[in-house]
C-alpha positions in Angstrom: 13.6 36.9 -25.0 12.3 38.9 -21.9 8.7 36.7 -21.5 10.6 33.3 -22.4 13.0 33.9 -19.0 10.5 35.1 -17.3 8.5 32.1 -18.1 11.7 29.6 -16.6 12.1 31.3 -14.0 8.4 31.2 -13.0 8.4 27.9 -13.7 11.3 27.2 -11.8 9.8 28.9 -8.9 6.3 27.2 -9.0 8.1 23.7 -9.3 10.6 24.0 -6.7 8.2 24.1 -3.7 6.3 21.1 -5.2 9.5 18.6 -5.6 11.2 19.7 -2.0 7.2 19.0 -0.4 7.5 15.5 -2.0 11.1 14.6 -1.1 10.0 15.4 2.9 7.1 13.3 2.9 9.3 9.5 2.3 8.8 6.7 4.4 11.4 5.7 6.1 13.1 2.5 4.7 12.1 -1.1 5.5 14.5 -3.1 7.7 15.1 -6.6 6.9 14.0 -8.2 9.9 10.1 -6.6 8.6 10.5 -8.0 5.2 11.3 -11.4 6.6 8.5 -11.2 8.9 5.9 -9.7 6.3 7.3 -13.1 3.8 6.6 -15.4 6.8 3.3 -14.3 7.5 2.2 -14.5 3.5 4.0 -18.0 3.7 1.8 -18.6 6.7 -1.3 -17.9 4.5 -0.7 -19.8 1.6 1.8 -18.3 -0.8 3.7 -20.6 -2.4 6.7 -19.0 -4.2 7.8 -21.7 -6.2 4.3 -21.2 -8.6 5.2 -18.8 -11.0 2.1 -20.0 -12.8 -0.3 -17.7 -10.9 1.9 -15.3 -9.8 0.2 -12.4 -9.0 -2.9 -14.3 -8.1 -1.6 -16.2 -5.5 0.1 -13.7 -3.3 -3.0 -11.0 -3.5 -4.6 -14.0 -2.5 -2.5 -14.6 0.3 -2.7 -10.8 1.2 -6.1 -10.7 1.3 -6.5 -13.3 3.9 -3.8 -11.8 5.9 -6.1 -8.3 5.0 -9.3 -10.3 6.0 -7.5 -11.9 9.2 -6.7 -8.4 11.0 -10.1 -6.6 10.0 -11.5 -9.7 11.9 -9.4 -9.1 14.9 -11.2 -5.8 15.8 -13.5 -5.1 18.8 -17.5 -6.3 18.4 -19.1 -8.9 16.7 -18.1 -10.3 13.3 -19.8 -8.7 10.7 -21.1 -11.3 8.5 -23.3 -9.3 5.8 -26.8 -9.8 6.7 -29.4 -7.6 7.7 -32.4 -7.5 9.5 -35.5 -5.4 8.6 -38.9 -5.1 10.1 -42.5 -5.2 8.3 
């Protein structure tokens, strides 16, 4: 009876730190005025809510331009994928 409440409680004390470390480390909530403006711009890029045919296809789509649209917006040329090697 001894090892089996020494086992809770040692289990209880490893746990504890681990859930009070993950309830610190929330984002903080998303106001309203973001969501519209994140729906806009996936609007902007060609997500059609009304197609529930392709669903999920056509909003990664529409994320992955929006993805592809700000990696482009950095400093330096465009990187484009090609190579040049000497011989």
């Amino acid at each position: 009876m001894k090892s089996l409440l020494g086992a809770v409680v040692l289990a209880a004390t490893v746990a504890f730190p681990a859930v009070s470390y993950s309830q610190t480390q929330q984002q903080s909530p998303v106001t309203r005025a973001e969501v519209r403006s994140e729906l806009a711009q996936v609007r902007a890029a060609g997500y059609d809510s009304a197609d529930w045919v392709h669903y999920p296809q056509n909003i990664q789509a529409a994320e992955a331009r929006i993805a592809a649209e700000k990696s482009n917006m950095g400093y330096g040329p465009a990187a484009n994928g090609t190579s040049q090697s000497s011989q």
